[in-house]
Wavefront OBJ file of the C-alpha trace (Angstrom):
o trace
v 0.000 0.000 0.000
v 1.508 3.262 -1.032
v 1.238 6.908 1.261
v -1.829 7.453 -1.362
v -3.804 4.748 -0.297
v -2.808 4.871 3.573
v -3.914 8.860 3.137
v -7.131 7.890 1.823
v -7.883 4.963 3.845
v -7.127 7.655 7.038
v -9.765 9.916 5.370
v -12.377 7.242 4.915
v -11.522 6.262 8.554
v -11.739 9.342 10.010
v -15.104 10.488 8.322
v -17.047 7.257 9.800
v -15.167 7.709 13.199
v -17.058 10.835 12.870
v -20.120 9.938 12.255
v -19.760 6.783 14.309
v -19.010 9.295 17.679
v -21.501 11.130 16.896
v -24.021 7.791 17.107
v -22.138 6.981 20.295
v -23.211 9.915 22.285
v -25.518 8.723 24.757
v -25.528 11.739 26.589
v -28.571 13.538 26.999
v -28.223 17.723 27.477
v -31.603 18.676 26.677
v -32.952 17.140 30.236
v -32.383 19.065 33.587
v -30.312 17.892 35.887
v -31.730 16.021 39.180
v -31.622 19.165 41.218
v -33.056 19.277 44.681
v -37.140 20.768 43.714
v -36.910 22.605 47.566
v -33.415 24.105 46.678
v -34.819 25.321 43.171
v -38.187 26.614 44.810
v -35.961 28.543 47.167
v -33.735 29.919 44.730
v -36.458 31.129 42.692
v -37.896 33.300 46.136
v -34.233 34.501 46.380
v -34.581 36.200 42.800
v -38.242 37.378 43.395
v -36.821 39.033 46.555
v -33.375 40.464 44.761
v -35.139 42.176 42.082
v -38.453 42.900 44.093
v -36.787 44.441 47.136
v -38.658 42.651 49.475
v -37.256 41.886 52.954
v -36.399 37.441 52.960
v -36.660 37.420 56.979
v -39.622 35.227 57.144
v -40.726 31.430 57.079
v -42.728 30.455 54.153
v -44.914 27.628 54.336
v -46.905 25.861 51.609
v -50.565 26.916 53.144
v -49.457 30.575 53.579
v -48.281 30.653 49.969
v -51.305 28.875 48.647
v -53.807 30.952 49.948
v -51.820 34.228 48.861
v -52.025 32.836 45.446
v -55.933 32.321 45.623
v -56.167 36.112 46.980
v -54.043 37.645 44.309
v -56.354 35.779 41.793
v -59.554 36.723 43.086
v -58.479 40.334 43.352
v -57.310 39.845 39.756
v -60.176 38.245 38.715
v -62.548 41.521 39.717
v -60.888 43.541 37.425
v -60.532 41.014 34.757
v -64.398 41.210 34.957
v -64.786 44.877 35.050
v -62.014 45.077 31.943
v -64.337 42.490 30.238
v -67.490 43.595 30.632
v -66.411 47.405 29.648
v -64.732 45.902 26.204
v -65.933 47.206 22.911
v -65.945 44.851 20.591
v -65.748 40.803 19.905
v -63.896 38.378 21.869
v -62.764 34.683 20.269
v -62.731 32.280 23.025
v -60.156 29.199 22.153
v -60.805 25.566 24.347
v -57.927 23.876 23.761
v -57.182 20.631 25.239
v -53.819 19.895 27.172
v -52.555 16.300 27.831
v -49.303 15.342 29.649
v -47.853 12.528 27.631
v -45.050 10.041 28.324
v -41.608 12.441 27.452
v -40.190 14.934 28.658
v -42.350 16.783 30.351
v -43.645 14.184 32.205
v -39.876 12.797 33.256
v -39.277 16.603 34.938
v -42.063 16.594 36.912
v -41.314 17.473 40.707
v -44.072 15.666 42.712
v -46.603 13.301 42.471
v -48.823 13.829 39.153
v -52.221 14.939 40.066
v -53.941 15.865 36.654
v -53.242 14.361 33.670
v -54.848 17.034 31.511
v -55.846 20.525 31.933
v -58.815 22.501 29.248
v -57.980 25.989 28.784
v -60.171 28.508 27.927
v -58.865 31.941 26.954
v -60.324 35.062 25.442
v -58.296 37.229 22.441
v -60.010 40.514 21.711
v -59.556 43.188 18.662
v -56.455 44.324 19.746
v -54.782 40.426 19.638
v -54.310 40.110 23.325
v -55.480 37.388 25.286
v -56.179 36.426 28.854
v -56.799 32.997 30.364
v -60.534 32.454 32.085
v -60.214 29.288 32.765
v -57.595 26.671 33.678
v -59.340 23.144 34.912
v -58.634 19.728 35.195
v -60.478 17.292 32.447
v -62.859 16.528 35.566
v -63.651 19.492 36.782
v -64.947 21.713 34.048
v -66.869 24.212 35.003
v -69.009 26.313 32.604
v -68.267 29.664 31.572
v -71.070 31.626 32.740
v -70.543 30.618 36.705
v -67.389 31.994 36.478
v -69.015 35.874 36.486
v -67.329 37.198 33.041
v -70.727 37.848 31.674
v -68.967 38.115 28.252
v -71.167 35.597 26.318
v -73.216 38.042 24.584
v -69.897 39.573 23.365
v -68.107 35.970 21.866
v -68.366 35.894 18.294
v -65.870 32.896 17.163
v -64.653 29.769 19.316
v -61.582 28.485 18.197
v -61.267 24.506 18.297
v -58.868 21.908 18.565
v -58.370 20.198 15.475
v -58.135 17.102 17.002
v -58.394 12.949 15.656
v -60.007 12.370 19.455
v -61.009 15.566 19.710
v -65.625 15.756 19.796
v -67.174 19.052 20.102
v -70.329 16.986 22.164
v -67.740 17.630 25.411
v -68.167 21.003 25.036
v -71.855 20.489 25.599
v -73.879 23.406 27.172
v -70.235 25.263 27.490
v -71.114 25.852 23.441
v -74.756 25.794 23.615
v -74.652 28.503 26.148
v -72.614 30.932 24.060
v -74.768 30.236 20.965
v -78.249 31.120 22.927
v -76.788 34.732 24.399
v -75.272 35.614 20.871
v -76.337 37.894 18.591
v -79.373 35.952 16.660
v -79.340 38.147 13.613
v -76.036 36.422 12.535
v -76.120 32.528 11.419
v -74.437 31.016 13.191
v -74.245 33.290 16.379
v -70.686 31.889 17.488
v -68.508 31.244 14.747
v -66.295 28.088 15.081
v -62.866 27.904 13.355
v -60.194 25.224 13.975
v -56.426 25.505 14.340
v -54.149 25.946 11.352
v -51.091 24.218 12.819
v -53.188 21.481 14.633
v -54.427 20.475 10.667
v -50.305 20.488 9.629
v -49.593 18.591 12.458
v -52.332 16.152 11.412
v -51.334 16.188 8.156
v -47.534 15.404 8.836
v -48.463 12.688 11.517
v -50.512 10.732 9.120
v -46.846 9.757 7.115
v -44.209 10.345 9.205
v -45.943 7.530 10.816
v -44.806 5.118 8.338
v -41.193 5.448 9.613
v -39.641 3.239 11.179
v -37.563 3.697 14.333
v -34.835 1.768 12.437
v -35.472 3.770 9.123
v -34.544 7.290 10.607
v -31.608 5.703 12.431
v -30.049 4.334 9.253
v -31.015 7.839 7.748
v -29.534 9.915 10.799
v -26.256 7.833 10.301
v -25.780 8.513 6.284
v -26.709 11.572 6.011
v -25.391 12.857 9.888
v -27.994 15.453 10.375
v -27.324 14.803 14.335
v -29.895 13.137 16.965
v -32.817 11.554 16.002
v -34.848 13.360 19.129
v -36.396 16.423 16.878
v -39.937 17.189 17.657
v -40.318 19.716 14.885
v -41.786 18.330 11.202
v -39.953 21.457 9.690
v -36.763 19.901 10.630
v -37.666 16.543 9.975
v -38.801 17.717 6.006
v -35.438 19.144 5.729
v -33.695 16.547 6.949
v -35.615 13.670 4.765
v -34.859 15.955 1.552
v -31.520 16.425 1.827
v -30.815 12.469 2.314
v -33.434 12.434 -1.186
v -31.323 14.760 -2.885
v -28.041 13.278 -1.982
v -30.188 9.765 -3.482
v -30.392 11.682 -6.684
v -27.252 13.055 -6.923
v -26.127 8.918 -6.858
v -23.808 10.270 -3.882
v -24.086 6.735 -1.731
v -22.596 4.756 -4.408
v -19.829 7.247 -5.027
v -18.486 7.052 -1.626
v -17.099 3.992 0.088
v -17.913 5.643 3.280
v -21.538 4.651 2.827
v -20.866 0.907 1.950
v -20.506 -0.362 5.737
v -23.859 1.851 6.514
v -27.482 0.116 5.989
v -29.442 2.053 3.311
v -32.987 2.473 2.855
v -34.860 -0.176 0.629
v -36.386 1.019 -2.771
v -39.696 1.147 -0.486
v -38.912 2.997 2.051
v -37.097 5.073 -0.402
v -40.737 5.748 -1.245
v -42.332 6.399 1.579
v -39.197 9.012 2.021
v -39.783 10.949 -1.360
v -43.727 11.208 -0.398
v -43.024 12.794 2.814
v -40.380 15.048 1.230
v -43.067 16.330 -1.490
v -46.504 15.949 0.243
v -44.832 17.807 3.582
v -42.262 19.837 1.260
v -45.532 21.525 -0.153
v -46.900 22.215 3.753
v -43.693 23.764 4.772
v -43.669 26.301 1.601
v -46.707 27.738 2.904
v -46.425 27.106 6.739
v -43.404 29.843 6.797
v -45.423 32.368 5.398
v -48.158 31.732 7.678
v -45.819 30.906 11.035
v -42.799 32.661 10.737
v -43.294 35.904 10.283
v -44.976 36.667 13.349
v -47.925 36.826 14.291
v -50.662 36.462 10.980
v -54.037 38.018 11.051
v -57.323 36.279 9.049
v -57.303 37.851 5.843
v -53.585 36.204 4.671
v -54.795 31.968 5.433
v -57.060 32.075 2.172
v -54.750 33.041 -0.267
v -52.126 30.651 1.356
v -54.342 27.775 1.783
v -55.750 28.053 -1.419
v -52.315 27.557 -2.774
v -51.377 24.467 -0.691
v -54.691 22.893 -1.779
v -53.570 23.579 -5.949
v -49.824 22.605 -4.865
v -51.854 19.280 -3.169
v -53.861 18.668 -5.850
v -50.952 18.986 -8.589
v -48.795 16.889 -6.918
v -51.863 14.056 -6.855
v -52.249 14.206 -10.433
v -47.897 13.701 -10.718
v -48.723 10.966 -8.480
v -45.856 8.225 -9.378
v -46.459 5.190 -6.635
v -49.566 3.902 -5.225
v -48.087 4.678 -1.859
v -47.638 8.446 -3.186
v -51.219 8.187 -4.512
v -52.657 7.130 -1.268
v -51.108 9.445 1.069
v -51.549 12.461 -1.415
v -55.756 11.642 -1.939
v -55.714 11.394 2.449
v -53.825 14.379 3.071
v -56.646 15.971 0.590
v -59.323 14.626 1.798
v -58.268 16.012 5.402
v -57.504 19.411 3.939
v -60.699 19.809 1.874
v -62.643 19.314 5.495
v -61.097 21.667 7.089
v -61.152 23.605 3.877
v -65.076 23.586 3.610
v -65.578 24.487 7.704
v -63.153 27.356 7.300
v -64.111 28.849 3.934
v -67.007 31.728 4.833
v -65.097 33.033 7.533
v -61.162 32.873 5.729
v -62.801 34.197 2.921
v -64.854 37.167 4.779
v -61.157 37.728 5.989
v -59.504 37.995 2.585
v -62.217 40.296 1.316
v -61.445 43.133 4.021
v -57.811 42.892 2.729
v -57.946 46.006 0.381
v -55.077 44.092 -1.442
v -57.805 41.645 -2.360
v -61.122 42.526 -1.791
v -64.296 40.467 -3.690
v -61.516 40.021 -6.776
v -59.433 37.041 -5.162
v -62.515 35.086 -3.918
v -63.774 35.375 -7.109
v -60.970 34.488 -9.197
v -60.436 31.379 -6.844
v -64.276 30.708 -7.447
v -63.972 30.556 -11.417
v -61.079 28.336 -11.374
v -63.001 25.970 -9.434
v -65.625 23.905 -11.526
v -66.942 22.245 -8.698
v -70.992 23.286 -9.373
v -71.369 24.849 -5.746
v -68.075 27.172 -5.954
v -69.627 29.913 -7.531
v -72.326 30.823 -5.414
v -69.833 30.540 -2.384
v -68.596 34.248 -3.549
v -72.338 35.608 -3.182
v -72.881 33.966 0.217
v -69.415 35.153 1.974
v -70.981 38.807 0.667
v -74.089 38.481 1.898
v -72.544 37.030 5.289
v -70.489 40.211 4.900
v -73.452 42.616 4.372
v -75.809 41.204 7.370
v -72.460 41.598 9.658
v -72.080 45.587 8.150
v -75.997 45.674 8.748
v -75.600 44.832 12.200
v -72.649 46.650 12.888
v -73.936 49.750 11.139
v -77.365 49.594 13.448
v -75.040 49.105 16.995
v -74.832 52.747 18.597
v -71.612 51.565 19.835
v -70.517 51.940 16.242
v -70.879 55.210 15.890
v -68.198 56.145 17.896
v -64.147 56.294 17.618
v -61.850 53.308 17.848
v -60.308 53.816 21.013
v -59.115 51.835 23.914
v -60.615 50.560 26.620
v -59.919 50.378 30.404
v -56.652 51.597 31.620
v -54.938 48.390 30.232
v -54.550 49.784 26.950
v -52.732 52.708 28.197
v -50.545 50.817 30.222
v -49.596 48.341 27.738
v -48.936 51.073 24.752
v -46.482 52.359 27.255
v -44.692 49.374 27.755
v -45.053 47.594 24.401
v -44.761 50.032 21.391
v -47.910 50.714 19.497
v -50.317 49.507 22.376
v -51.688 46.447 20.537
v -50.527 45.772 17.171
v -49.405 42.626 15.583
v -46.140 43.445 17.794
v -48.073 43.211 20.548
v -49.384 40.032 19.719
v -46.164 38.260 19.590
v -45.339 39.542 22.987
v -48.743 38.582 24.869
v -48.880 35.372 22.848
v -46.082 34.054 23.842
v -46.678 33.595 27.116
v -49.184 30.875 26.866
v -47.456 28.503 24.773
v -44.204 28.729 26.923
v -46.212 27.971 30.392
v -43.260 25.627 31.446
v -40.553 27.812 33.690
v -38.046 25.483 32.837
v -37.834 26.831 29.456
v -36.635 30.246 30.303
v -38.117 33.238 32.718
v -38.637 35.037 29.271
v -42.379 33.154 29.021
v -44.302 34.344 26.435
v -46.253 31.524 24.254
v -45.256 30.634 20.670
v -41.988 33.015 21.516
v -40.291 34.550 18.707
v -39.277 37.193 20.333
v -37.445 35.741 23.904
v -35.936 38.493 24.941
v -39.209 40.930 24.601
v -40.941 38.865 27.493
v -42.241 39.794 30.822
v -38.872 40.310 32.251
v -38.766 43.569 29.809
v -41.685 44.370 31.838
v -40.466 43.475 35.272
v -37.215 46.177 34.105
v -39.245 48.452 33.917
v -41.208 47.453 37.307
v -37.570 47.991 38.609
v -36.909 51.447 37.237
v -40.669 52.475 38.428
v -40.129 51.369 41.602
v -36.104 52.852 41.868
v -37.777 56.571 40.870
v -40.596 56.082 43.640
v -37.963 55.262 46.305
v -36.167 58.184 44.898
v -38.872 60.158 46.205
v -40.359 61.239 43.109
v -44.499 61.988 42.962
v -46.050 58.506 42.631
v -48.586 57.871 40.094
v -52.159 57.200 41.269
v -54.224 55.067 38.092
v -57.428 55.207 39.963
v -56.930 58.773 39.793
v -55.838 58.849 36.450
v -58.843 56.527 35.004
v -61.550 59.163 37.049
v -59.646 62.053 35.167
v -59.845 60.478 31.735
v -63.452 59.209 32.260
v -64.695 63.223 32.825
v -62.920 64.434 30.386
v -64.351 61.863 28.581
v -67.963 62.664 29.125
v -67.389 66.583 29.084
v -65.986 66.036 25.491
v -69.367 63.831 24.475
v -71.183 66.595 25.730
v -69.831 69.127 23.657
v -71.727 70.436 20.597
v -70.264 70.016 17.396
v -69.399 73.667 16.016
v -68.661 72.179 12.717
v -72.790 71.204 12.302
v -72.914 75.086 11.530
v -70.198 75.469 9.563
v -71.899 75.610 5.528
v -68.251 75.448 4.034
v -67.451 72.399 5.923
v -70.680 70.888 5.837
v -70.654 71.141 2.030
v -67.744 69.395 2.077
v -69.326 66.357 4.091
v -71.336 66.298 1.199
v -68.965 66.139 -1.438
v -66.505 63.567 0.132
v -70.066 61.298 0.961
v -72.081 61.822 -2.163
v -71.600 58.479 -2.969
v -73.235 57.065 0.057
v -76.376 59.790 -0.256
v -77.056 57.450 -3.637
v -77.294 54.484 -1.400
v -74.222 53.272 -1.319
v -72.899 51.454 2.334
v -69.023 52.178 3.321
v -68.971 48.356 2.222
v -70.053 49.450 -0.772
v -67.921 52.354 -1.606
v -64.539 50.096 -0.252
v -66.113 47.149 -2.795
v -65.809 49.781 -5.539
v -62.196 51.525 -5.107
v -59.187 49.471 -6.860
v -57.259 46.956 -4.763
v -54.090 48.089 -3.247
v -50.693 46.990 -5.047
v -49.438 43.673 -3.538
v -47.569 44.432 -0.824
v -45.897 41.339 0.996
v -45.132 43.551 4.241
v -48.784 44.641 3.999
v -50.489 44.873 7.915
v -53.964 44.657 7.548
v -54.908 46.187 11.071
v -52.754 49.001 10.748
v -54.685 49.726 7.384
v -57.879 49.465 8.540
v -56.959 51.357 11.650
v -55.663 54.690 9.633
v -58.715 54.296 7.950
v -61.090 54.219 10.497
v -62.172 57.898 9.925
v -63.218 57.286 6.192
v -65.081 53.666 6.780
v -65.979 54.341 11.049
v -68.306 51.172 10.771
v -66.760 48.671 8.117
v -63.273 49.414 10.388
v -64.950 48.282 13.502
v -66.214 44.721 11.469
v -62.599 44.712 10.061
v -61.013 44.614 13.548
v -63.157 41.981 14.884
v -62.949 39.454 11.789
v -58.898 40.104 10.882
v -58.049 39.582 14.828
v -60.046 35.763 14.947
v -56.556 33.475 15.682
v -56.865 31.164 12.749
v -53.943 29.011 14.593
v -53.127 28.870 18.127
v -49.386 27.859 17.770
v -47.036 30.751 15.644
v -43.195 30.479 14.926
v -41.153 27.626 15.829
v -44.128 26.239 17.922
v -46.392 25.547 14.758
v -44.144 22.618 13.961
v -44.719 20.603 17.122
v -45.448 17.314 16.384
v -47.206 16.558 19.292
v -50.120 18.036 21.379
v -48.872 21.156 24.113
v -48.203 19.496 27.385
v -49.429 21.389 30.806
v -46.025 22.514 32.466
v -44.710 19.994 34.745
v -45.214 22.458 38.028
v -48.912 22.551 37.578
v -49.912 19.336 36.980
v -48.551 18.610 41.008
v -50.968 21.011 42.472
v -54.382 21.076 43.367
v -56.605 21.926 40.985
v -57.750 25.355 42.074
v -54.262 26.590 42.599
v -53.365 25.339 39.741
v -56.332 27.755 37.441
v -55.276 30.506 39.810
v -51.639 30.580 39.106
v -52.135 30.266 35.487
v -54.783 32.714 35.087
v -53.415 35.452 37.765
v -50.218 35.345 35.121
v -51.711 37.267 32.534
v -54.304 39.204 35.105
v -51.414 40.991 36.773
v -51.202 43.725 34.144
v -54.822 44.494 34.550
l 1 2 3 4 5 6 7 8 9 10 11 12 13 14 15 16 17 18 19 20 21 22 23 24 25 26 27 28 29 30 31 32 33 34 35 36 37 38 39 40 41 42 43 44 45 46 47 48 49 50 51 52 53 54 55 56 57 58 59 60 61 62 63 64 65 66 67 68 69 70 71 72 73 74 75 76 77 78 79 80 81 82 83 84 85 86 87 88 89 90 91 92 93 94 95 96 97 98 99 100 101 102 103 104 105 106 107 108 109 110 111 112 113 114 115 116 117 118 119 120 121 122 123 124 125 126 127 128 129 130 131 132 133 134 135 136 137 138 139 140 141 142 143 144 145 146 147 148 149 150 151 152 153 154 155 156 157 158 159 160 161 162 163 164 165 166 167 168 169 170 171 172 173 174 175 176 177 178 179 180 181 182 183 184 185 186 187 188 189 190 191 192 193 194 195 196 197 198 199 200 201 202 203 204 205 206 207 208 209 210 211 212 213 214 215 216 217 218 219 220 221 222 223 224 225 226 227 228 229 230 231 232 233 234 235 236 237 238 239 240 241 242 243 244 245 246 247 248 249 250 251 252 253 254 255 256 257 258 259 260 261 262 263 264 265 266 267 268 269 270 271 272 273 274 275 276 277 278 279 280 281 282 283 284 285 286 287 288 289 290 291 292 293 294 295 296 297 298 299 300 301 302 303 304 305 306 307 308 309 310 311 312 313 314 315 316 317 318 319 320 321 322 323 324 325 326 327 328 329 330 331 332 333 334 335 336 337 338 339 340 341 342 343 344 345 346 347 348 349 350 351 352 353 354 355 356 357 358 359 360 361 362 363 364 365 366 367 368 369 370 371 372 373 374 375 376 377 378 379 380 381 382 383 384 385 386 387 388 389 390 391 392 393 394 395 396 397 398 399 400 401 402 403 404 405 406 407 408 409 410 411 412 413 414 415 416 417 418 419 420 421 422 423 424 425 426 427 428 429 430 431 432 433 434 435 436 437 438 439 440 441 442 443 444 445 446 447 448 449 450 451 452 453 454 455 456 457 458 459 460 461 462 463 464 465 466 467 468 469 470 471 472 473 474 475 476 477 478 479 480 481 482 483 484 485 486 487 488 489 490 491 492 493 494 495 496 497 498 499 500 501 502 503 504 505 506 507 508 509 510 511 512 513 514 515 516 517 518 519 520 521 522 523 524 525 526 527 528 529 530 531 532 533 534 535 536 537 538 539 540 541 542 543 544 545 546 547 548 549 550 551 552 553 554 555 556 557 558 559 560 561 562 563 564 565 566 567 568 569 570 571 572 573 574 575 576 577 578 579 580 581 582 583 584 585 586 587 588 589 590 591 592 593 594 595 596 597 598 599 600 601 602 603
């Protein structure tokens, strides 16, 4: 053997040392250690108390702390109500339904396991914030109207999980009594939609299943993407098509490395190359709905429309029975969810000025499917009877403006005071419930370092300038002040009602509507807006406000429904949210108090 062959049979050597350390490494960072749970608990007092201020001389004991946490959440709770029940405007509620399961979560828990599933209930409003009403064990449901919101007259949309197990009888008079106190005039009176990401995750499952433990091993070890532990299908799609495009590129029979490695059969070659294109199509339009924050309404037509032609193409291309199969399923599943969603997606996409009626009914004529066309006329005429109802609602006749001091308090400490930024905040917090995963909280985070500990800094400062003896500032005070001034401006005649010039113009700019013609109407009529990829819907409609005062008010309420309860990296969970492992040890009443005083605090 010459230096030629001993330096190439070092190379060869070295590359499946690599890869063969790298299937050696047994050891497993992504679990916590075995700390002691009293020494952690303790710790975390010891950093409430550091940045708090708050003296550490005294004796905690598990009763005291418990029933401080059930005061701090009935006080919360009050003014939860009274923020509630002074809100202007639609709520969504989302049930969702949380089940530990048998990994990780489950392995960290600190105690004995007292619940093994939780159902949430949470209310989003106009402004994409949400609050959690409700946080009970499986057994002890409770419906909504004991708990004192007296919000059911105000829920337009329940958002669902789109579940295999999942039937919408368990919701029984929870459902039944939100339909009865909604508005009649509107069929149906509470709107249900489904989850986006809980349909992709569906979708995925049904052929990643297929796959063999053994299969991704072998897979793992030629093309060395790392551990096979990955609960993310995003990953998992890019991982399958890069071993199918290194198939392609005939790169395991140019390399000797690969001959001591098992290989997939031709079959499971196929079952590889389905998941690659079938889930390949998902993930081209799950990044424009996931990733770029927070999505309102009015973008999931467009986008779903296109993964149901991308579906449907790939069908007809359909090279395998196997393909064939999976490809008519995964269709099949979409096209239900497709037909539950379309009137209100739809509704959504018309109130995009980008879009208007001219999208719906360009999607309509390329569909021959005999009842496609008249879907355009009934999503306008669900459109109309909302504008009618809207349009008769003296509550419509005044400004957008906030509500409650909340608003205030929030635009101070997150930018525009509830925007899509604001969204991605607030929303974060409920997906992340588990403190293991970083004090940052906030649910479906995208944005970890914008979490409540932003807000407790600022806590901090407030609380620095107050020691420094600076004037202290009084809300209840402030609220009183804003509420007169409030009243003495509604009492205020208009000068402008004699002003001919000005009155004239009112005339001109409206002439259109003295024909007859609705601020639906006259926003049907103008040209769509240029595409605009960037384009915020909510912002839009919020400038506008002054020129469409109704139509803006039905805009907010339909563009704000959350379409999908997961966003970002949290979308691409393969399995169902877990409760965090601290909750599911505690009695059940502390455990809805904790979790719903969380969010109540910055009322």
């Amino acid at each position: 053997m010459d230096n030629r062959d001993l330096a190439s049979g070092s190379c060869s050597e070295m590359r499946k040392k690599l890869k063969l350390d790298d299937h050696e490494e047994e050891v497993d960072y992504s679990r916590p250690s075995p700390a002691d749970p009293e020494k952690e608990a303790f710790n975390a007092l010891a950093r409430f108390f550091v940045r708090s201020g708050v003296n550490p001389n005294f004796r905690p004991t598990v009763s005291i702390l418990q029933k401080e946490v059930l005061e701090i959440h009935q006080e919360c709770k009050e003014k939860a109500k009274d923020f509630l029940k002074s809100f202007q405007g639609k709520l969504t509620l989302s049930y969702e339904w949380i089940v530990l399961g048998h990994g990780w979560t489950r392995d960290s828990v600190k105690g004995p396991v007292l619940h093994e599933g939780f159902v949430c209930i949470t209310a989003h409003d106009w402004k994409v914030r949400r609050w959690i009403l409700g946080y009970a064990s499986e057994v002890d449901v409770v419906a909504l109207d004991d708990q004192g919101f007296e919000i059911e007259g105000k829920v337009s949309t329940l958002l669902l999980p789109n579940e295999e197990g999942f039937d919408e009888e368990t919701l029984g008079g929870f459902k039944r009594g939100l339909e009865e106190r909604g508005d009649s005039s509107i069929v149906p009176p509470v709107f249900p939609v489904y989850c986006c990401a809980d349909l992709f995750r569906l979708m995925v499952h049904h052929v990643f299943n297929d796959f063999s433990g053994k299969l991704l091993e072998d897979l793992r070890m030629i093309v060395g993407w790392g551990k096979c532990s990955s609960e993310n299908w995003n990953l998992w799609v890019s991982n399958l098509q890069r071993a199918v495009d290194m198939k392609n590129e005939d790169e395991f029979s140019k390399d000797e490395i690969y001959d001591d490695y098992d290989k997939p059969s031709d079959e499971e070659w196929v079952k590889i190359e389905t998941f690659a294109r079938l889930v390949g199509c998902m993930y081209k339009v799950a990044v424009e709905l996931f990733e770029g924050g927070y999505s309102t309404s009015n973008v999931y037509f467009y986008l779903l429309a296109e993964l149901k032609v991308m579906l449907e193409k790939e069908l007809e291309g359909a090279d395998s029975d196997y393909f064939r199969c999976n490809a008519k399923w995964m269709l099949k599943r979409f096209d239900k969810y497709w037909d539950h969603m379309f009137l209100v997606l739809a509704t959504a996409s018309v109130l995009d000025p980008r879009f208007k009626m001219k999208y719906l009914e360009f999607y309509c004529s390329k569909n021959k499917v005999c009842d496609e066309a008249s879907k355009a006329e009934t999503v306008l005429d669900y459109l109309r009877s909302l504008y009618a109802r809207y349009a008769a609602s003296d509550i419509c006749q005044k400004p957008i403006c906030s509500v409650a001091k909340v608003d205030s308090k929030e635009e101070g400490e997150n930018g525009d005071g509830g925007g899509e930024e604001d969204h991605d905040e607030i929303q974060d917090g409920e997906e992340d419930y588990d403190e293991e995963q970083g004090e940052d909280e906030e649910d479906y985070d995208e944005e970890l370092g914008e979490g409540e500990e932003d807000c407790e800094d600022d806590e901090e400062e407030e609380y620095d300038e107050e020691e420094d003896g600076e004037e202290k500032y009084d809300p209840d005070s402030s609220e009183e002040a804003e509420r007169e001034a409030r009243k003495t401006r509604e009492k205020k005649t208009d000068a402008c009602k004699d002003f001919a010039f000005f009155q004239e113009f009112l005339k001109f700019e409206g002439s259109a509507r003295e024909f007859g013609e609705s601020e639906l109407d006259c926003y049907l009529r103008e040209p769509v807006m240029e595409w605009n990829k960037d384009f915020k819907a909510l912002d839009w409609w919020r400038e506008e406000g002054h020129k469409y005062p109704v139509l803006s008010r039905v805009s907010r309420d339909i563009l704000s429904i959350p379409i999908s309860r997961a966003t970002s990296y949290y979308a691409y969970g393969m399995d169902r949210r877990e409760p965090p492992a601290f909750v599911v040890s505690l009695e059940a009443e502390v455990a809805n108090a904790m979790m719903c005083s969380k969010k109540w605090l910055r009322l």
